[in-house]
MARNU-351196 format. One line per field, with one value per residue (C-alpha): residue in one letter; y, x, z; residue number from 1. Coordinates in steps of 0.1 Angstrom, whole numbers, m for minus. Layout:
<sites>
residu: a/...
v: Y/...
u: X/...
w: Z/...
num: NUM/...
</sites>
This chain:
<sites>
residu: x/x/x/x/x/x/x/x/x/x/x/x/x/x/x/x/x/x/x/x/x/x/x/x/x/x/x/x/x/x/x/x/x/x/x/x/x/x/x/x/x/x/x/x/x/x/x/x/x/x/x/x/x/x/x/x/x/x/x/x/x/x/x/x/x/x/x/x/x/x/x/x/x/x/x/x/x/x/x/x/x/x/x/x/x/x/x/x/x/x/x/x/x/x/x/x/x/x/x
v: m51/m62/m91/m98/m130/m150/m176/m213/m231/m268/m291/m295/m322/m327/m291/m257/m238/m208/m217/m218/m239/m260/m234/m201/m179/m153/m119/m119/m93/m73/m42/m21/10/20/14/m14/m31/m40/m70/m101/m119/m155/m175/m152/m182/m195/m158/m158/m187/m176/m140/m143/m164/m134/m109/m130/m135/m105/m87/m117/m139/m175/m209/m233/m264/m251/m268/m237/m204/m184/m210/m213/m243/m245/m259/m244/m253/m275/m311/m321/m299/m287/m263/m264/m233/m227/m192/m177/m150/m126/m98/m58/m35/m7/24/18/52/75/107
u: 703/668/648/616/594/568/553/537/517/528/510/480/478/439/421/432/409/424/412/448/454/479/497/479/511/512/533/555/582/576/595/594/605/620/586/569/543/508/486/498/474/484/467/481/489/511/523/534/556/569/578/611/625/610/630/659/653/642/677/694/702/702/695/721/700/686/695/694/704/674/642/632/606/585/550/522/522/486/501/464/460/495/501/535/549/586/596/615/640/646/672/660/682/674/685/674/693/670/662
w: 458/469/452/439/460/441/458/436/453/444/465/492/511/519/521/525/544/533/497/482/453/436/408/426/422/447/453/483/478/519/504/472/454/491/513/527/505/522/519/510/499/519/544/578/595/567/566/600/598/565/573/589/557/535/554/548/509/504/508/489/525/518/536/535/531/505/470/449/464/450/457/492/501/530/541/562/599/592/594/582/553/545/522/501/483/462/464/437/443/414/417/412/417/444/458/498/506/529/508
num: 1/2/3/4/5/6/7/8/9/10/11/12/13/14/15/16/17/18/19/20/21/22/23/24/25/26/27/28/29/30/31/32/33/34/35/36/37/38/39/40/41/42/43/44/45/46/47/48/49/50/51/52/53/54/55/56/57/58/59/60/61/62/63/64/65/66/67/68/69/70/71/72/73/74/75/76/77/78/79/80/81/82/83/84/85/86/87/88/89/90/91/92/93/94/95/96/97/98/99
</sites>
């Protein structure tokens, strides 16, 4: 079972240098139809702390202080101008089996 990651952006505080927005919605699913997707389109540096979660989510792990199991909640590392995005988790069934 693998799962589907889309990103909201639902708050900014001050200015994303990035140029992210409040409600951009943004495709972060790291593995489909059994390869590795490319480009994500996210601020890197917001990327980089993120990516470890995604690996997590994206093979239906879960974060215990989390309130629901399949939304994940995290800010940028800019204290200044932080970024907040929800992930949503949504179940696709896979065959990950090595042809």
């Amino acid at each position: 079972m693998a799962y589907k990651l889309m990103g909201k952006i639902i708050n900014i505080k001050g200015e994303c240098h990035a140029g992210h927005k409040i409600g951009e919605e943004i495709e972060l699913t790291i593995f489909d139809s059994n390869k590795t997707k490319r480009g994500i389109n996210l601020c890197p540096f917001f990327l980089d702390k993120l990516f470890p979660y995604l690996c997590v989510l994206q093979f239906g792990g879960q974060f215990p202080w989390q309130k629901d199991p399949n939304v994940f909640v995290d800010s940028c590392p800019d204290d200044e101008n932080k970024v907040t995005i929800r992930i949503e988790c949504t179940k696709v069934q896979k065959d990950f089996k090595k042809k």
